[in-house]
C-alpha positions as a Python dict, from the first residue, in 0.01 Angstrom:
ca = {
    (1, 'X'): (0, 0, 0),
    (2, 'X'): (90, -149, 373),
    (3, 'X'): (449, -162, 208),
    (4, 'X'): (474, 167, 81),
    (5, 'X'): (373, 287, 417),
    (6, 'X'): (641, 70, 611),
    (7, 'X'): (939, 246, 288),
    (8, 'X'): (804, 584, 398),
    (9, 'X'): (794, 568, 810),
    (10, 'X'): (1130, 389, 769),
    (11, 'X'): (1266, 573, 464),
    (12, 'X'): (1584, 747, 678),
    (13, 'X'): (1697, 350, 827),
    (14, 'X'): (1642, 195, 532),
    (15, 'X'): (1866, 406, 353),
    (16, 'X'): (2129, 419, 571),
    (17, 'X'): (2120, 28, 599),
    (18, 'X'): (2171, 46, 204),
    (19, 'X'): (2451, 270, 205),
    (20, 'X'): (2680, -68, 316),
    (21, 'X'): (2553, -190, -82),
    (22, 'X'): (2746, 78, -279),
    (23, 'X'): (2659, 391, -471),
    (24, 'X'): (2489, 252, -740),
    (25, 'X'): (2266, 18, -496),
    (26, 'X'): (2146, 344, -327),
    (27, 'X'): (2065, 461, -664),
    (28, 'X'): (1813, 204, -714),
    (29, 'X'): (1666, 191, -416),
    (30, 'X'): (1624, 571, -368),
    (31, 'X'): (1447, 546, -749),
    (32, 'X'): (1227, 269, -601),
    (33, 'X'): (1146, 488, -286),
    (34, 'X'): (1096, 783, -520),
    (35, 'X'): (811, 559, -759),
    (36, 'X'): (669, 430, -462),
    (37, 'X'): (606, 783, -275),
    (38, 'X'): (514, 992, -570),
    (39, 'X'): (659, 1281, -756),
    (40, 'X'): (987, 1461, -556),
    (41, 'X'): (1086, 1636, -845),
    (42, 'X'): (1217, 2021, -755),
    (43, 'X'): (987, 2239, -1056),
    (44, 'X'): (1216, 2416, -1253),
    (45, 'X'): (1554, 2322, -1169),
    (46, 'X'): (1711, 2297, -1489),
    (47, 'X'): (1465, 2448, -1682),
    (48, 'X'): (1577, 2791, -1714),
    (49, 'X'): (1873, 2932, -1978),
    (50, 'X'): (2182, 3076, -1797),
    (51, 'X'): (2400, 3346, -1911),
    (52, 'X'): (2753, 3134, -1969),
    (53, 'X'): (2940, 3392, -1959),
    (54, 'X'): (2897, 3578, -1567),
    (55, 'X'): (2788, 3464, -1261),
    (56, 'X'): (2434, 3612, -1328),
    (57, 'X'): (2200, 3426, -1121),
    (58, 'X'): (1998, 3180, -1318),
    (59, 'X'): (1563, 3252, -1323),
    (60, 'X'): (1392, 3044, -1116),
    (61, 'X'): (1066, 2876, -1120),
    (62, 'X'): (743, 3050, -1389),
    (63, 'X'): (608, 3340, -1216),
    (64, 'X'): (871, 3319, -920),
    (65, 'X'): (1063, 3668, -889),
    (66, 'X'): (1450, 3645, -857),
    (67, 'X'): (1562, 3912, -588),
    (68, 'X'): (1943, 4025, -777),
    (69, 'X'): (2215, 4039, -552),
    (70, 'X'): (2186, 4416, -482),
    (71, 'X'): (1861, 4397, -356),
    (72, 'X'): (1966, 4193, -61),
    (73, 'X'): (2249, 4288, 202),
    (74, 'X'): (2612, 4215, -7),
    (75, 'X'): (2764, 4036, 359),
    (76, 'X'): (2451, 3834, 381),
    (77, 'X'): (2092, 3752, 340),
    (78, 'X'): (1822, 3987, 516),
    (79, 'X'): (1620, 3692, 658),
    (80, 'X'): (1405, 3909, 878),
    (81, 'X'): (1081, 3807, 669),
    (82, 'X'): (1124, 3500, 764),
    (83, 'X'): (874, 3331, 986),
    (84, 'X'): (1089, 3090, 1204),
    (85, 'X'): (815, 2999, 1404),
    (86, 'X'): (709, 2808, 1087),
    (87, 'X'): (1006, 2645, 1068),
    (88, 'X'): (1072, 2266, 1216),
    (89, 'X'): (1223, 2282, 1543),
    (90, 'X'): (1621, 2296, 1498),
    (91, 'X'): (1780, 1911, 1459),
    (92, 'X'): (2050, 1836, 1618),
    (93, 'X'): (2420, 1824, 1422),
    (94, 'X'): (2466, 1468, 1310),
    (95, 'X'): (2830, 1330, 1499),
    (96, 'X'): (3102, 1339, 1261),
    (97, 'X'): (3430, 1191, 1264),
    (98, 'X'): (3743, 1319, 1456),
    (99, 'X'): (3947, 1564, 1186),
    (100, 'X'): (4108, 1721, 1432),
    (101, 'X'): (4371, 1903, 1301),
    (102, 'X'): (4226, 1836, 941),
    (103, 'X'): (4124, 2036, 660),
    (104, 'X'): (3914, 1959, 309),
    (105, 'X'): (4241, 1932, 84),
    (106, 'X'): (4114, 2131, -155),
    (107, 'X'): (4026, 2445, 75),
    (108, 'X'): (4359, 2562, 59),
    (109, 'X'): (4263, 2956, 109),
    (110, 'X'): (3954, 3188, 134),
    (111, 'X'): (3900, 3521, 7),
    (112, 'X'): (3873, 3816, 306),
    (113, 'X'): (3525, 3874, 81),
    (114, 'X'): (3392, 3465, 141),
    (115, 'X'): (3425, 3480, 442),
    (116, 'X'): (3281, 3153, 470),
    (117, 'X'): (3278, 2844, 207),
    (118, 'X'): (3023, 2527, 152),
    (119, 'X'): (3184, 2199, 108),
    (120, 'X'): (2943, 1956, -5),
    (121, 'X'): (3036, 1541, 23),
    (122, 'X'): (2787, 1405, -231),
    (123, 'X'): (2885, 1029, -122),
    (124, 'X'): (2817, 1116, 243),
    (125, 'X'): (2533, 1358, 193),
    (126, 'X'): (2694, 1605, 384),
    (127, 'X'): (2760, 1969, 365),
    (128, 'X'): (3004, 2116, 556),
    (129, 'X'): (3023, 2479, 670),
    (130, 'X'): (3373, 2640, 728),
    (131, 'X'): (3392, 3028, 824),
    (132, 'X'): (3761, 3176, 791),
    (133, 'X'): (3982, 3290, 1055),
    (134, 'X'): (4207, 3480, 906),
    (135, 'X'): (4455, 3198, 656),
    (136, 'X'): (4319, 2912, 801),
    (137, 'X'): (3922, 2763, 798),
    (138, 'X'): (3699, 2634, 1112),
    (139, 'X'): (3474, 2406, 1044),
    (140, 'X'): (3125, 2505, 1191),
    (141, 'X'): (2866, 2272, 1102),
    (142, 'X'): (2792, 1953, 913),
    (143, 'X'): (2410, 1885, 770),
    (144, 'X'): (2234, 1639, 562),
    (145, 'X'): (2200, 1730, 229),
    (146, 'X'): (2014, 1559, -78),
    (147, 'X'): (2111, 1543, -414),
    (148, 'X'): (2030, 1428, -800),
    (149, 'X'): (1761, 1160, -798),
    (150, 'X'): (2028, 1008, -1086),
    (151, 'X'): (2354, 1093, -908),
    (152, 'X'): (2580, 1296, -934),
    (153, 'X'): (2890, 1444, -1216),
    (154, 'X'): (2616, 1613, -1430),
    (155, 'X'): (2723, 1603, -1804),
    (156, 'X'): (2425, 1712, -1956),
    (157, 'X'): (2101, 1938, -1922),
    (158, 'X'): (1812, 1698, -1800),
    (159, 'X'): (2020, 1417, -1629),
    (160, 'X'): (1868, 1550, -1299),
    (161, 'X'): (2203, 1500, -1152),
    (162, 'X'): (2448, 1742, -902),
    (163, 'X'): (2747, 1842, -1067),
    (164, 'X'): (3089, 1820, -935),
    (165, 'X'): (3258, 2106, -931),
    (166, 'X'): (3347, 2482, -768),
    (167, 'X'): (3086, 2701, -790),
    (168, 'X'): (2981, 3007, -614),
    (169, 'X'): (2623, 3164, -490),
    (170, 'X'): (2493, 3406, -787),
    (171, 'X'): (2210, 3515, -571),
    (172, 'X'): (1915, 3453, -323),
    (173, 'X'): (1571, 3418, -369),
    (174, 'X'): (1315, 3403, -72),
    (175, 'X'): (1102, 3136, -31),
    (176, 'X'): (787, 3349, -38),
    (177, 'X'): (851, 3387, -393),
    (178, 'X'): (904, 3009, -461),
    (179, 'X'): (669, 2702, -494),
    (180, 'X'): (652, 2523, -102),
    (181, 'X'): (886, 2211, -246),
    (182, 'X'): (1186, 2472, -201),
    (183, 'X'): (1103, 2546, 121),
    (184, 'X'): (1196, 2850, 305),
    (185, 'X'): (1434, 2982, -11),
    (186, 'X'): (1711, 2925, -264),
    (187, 'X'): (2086, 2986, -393),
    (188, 'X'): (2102, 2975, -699),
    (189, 'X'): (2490, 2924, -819),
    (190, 'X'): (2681, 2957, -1130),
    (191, 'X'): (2639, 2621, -1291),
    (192, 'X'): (2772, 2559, -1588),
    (193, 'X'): (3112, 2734, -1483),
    (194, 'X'): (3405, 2787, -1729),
    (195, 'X'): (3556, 2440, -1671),
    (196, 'X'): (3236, 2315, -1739),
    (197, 'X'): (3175, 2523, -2049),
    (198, 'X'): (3568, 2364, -2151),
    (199, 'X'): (3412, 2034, -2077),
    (200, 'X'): (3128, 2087, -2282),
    (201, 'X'): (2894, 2024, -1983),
    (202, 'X'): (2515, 2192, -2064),
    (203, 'X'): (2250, 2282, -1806),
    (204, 'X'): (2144, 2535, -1615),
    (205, 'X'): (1908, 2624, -1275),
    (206, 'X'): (2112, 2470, -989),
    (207, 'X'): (2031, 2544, -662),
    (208, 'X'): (2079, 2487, -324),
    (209, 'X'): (1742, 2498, -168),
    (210, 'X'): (1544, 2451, 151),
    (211, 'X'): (1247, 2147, 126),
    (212, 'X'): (908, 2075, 192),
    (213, 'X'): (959, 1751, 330),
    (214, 'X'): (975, 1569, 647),
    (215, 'X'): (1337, 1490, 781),
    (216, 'X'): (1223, 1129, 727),
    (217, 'X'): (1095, 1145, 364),
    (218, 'X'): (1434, 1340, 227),
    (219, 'X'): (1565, 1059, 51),
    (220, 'X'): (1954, 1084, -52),
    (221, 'X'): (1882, 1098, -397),
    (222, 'X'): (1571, 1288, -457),
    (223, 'X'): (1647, 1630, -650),
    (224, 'X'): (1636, 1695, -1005),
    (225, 'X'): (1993, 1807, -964),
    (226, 'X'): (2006, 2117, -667),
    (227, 'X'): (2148, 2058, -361),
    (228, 'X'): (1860, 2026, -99),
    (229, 'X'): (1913, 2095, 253),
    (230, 'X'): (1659, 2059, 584),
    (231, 'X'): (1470, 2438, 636),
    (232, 'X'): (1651, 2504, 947),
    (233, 'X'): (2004, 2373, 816),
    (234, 'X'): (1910, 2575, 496),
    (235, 'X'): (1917, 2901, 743),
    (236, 'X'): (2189, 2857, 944),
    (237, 'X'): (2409, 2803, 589),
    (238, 'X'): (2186, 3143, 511),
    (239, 'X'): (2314, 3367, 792),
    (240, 'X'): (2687, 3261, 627),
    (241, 'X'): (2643, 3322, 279),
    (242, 'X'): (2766, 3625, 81),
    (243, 'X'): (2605, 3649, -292),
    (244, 'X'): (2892, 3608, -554),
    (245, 'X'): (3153, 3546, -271),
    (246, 'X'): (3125, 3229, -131),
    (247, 'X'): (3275, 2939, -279),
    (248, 'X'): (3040, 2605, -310),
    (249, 'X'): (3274, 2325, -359),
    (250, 'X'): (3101, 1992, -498),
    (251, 'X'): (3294, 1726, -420),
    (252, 'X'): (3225, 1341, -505),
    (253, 'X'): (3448, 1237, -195),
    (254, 'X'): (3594, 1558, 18),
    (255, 'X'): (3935, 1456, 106),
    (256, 'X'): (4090, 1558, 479),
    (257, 'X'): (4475, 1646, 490),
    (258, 'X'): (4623, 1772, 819),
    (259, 'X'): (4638, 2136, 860),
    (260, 'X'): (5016, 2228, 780),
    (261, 'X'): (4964, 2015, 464),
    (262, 'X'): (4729, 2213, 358),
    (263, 'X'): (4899, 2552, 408),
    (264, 'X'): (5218, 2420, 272),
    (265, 'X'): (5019, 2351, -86),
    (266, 'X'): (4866, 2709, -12),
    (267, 'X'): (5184, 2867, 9),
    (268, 'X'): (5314, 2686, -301),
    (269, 'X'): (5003, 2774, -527),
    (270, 'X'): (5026, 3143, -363),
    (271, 'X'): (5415, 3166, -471),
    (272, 'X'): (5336, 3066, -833),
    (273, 'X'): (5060, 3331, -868),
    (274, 'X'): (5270, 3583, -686),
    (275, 'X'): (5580, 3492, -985),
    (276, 'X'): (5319, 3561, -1251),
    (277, 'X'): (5209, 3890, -1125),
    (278, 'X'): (5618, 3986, -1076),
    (279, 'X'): (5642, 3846, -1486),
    (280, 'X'): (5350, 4074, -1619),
    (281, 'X'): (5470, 4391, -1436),
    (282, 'X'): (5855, 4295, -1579),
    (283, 'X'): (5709, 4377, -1917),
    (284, 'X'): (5921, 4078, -2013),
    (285, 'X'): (5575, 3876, -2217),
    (286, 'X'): (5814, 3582, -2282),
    (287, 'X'): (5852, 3509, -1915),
    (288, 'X'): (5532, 3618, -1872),
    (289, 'X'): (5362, 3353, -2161),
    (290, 'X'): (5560, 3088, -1968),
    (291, 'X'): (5323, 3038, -1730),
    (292, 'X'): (5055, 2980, -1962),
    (293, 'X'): (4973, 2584, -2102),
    (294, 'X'): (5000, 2470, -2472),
    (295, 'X'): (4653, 2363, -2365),
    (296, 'X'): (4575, 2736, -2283),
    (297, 'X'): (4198, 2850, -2373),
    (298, 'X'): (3985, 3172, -2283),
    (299, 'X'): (3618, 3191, -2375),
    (300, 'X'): (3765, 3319, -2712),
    (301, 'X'): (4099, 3234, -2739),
    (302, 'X'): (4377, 2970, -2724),
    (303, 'X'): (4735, 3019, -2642),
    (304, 'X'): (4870, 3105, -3006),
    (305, 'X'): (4599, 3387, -3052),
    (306, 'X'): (4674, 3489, -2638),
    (307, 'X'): (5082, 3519, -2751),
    (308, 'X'): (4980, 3712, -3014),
    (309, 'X'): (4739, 3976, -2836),
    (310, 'X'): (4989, 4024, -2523),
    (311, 'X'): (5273, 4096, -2731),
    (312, 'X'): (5056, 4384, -2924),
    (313, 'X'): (4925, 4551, -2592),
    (314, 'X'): (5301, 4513, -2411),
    (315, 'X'): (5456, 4656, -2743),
    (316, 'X'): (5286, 5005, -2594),
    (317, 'X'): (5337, 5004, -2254),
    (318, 'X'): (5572, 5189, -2072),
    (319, 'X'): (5501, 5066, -1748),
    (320, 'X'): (5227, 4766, -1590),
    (321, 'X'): (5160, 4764, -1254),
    (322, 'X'): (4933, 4460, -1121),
    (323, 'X'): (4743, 4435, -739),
    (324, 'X'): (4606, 4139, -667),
    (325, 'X'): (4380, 4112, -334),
    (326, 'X'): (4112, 3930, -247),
    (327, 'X'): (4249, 3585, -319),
    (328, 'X'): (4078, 3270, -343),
    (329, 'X'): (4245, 2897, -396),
    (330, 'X'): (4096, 2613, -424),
    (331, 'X'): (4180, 2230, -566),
    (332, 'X'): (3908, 2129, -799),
    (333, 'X'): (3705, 1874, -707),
    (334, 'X'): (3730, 1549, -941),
    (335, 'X'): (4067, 1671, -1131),
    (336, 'X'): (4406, 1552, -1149),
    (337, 'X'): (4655, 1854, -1015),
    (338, 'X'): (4385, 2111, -1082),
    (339, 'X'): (4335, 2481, -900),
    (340, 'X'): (4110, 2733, -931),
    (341, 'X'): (4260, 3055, -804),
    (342, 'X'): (4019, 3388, -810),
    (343, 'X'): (4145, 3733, -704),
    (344, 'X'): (4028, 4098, -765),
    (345, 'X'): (4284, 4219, -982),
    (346, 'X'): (4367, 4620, -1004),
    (347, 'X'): (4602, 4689, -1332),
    (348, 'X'): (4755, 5007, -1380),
    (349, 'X'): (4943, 5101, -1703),
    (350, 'X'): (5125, 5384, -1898),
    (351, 'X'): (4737, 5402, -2133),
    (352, 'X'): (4461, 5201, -1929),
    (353, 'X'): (4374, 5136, -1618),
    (354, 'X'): (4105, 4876, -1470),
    (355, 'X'): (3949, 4659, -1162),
    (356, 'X'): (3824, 4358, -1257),
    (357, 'X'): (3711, 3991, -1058),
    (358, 'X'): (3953, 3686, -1231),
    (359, 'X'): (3979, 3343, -1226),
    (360, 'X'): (4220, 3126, -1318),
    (361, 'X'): (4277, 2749, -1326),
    (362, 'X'): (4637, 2623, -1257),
    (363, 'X'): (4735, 2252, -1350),
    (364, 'X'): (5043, 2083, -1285),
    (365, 'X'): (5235, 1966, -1580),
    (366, 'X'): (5579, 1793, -1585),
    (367, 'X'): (5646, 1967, -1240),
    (368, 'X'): (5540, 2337, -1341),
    (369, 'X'): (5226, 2543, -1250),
    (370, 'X'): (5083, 2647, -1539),
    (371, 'X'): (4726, 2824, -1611),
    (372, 'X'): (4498, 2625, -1880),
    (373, 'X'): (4206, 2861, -1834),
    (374, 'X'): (4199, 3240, -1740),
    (375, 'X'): (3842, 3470, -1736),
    (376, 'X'): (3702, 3778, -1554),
    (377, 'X'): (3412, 3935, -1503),
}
């Protein structure tokens, strides 16, 4: 007992003196930590079936009520109910290394609707918050975060581990409504995705989630797989968020590139997109169908059943016109040459005429751009 005692008033040192063993030696000894101080398991993460097919926010916890994204402010969260007085007194930003001049590679552009994006570092335990200005990103803050007691690159519903990926925040709950290990409330976001889905990865309920613990007894790995922040880092994030418009990117590593890099990739990835749009309008599918991949699926279709479709509905058109605003790009975390680019899209033809959210993930192959997964909701 004196030694579980010494682990637990020493639990923040000790696991920063591990870090110098490797991953899978923090692993062990965060397990060990976990045994000795009892249950840290997060309720219901996991627990709950998701709707695949949307970004409908996952149900939380038995007998916890899920506010929907309409009932809260669409360019925030109404935290008004909160009682900050309750809250720990605010902890200082840890240091963080010089980036001057550097940006997350993969943050390549931000939709005017994000207005901010979450870039978690799962090997560093940090989440960084960027706001945009305009093209480019600021970074704003960097805070602890803890993550799947068994790691991380979830595979499988029940591995209690954070998945890598790009996600975004389906909705909020407040943490009235929650069990006290969430602490003062939750994001739920859109886990499994549509790569996922493609990967066959199952699961559902992850979060990003205030705590009920101590900033000493947060271990590193201590979720069932949400993304668990401090209570006042968890508001400050808050105050940024916008429900279904701002990107969570899950990275194992993040990698920093200079600035101009950055926007030079942007550029490139925006070019491509921009050619596709020009293609569709042409009426001309066979440019058009060469931007799509052999390896070309929908949530229904692959590219031979695609060809087929396109050709039908073009056979009837007279004219296509094709907006595209809103537009987010993104490299995707843990991927060779991968981008996920979303836009609202506004089509106009001769016999139909829609608005519709899309997504679309671009991969490099033999020196062309081509999309391997297109969806909308």
């Amino acid at each position: 007992m004196v030694r579980i005692r010494i682990l637990r008033g020493k639990a923040a040192a000790g696991i920063r003196s591990l870090r110098a063993t490797g991953f899978g030696g923090l692993i062990v000894a965060s397990a060990i930590l976990a045994v000795s101080l009892g249950s840290l398991g997060e309720g219901r993460e996991e627990g709950a079936a998701t709707s695949a097919a949307s970004l409908a926010s996952p149900p939380g916890p038995r007998g916890a009520a899920v506010v929907e994204p309409e009932a809260v402010d669409p360019t925030g969260v109404d935290l008004a109910a909160v009682d900050l007085a309750s809250v720990a007194a605010v902890r200082p930003v840890a240091s963080t290394p010089d980036r001057s001049g550097k940006l997350p590679s993969g943050l390549l552009q931000l939709p005017a609707s994000a207005a901010s994006a979450l870039v978690f570092d799962l090997h560093d335990n940090r989440m960084h918050l960027f706001e945009s200005t305009g093209v480019a990103q600021t970074l704003v803050g960097d805070y602890f975060v803890a993550v799947g007691k068994n790691g991380i690159d979830k595979r499988r519903e029940g591995d209690e581990k954070t998945p890598v990926g790009i996600y975004f925040i389906s909705s909020y709950i407040p943490g009235g409504q929650l069990p006290a290990i969430y602490g003062v409330g939750a994001f739920p976001i859109n886990y499994p995705n549509a790569w996922d889905r493609r990967l066959g990865h199952t699961g559902s309920g992850i979060w990003i989630h205030g705590t009920d613990k101590d900033e000493e007894s947060l271990l590193p790995l201590s979720s069932r797989g949400c993304l668990t922040l401090h209570n006042t880092d968890f508001l400050t994030m808050a105050r940024h968020a916008r429900i279904r418009h701002t990107p969570v990117i899950v990275s194992d590593r993040v990698s920093w590139a200079p600035a101009a890099e950055v926007e030079a990739r942007r550029a490139s990835l925006a070019a491509v997109v921009e050619t596709w749009r020009r293609d569709w309008e042409s009426l001309d599918t066979d440019a058009y169908l060469r931007h799509y991949s052999e390896a070309f699926e929908t949530d229904d279709m692959d590219l031979g059943s695609w060809s087929t479709h396109k050709r039908r509905v073009n056979a009837h058109k007279s004219y296509i016109r094709v907006g595209v605003e809103n537009v987010g790009i993104y490299g995707y975390p843990g991927e060779q040459e991968l981008y996920l680019v979303t836009f609202e899209q506004d089509y106009q033809s001769s016999n139909f005429r829609g608005r519709r959210w899309k997504h679309q993930y671009w991969r490099r192959e033999g020196g062309d751009w081509r999309i391997v997964h297109e969806g909308g909701t």
